[in-house]
C-alpha positions, 0 to 999 in steps of 0.5 A: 562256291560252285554248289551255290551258283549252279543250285541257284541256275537250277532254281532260275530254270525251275522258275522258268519251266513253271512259268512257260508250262501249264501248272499240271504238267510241272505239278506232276513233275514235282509230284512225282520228284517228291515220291521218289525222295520219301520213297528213298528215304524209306528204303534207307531206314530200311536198310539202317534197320538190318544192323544193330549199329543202324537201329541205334542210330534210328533210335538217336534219330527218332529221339532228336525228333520227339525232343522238338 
């Protein structure tokens, strides 16, 4: 699957950055990465939250989550 292939070249070039750059520079890279997705996912629960049909689907969410 094309997906695949170029998802494992993106991990094959990740691997090679962080094995020719110092660990700080790639840390804050990955740092800053990781903000940006919980920070996206906030403004979508956000989002979801303003509707009646998006409170409901956070309530089913969050009893999926207690149910572990």
């Amino acid at each position: 699957m094309i997906r695949d292939k170029t998802h494992m070249e993106f991990v094959d070039r990740w691997a090679e950055h962080v094995m020719s750059v110092p660990r700080e520079k790639w840390k804050a890279e990955q740092t800053a990465f990781i903000n940006s997705v919980f920070e996206k996912a906030g403004h979508f629960y956000k989002r979801l939250e303003k509707s009646e049909k998006g409170r409901g689907i956070l309530k089913r969410l969050k009893e999926e989550r207690t149910k572990r």
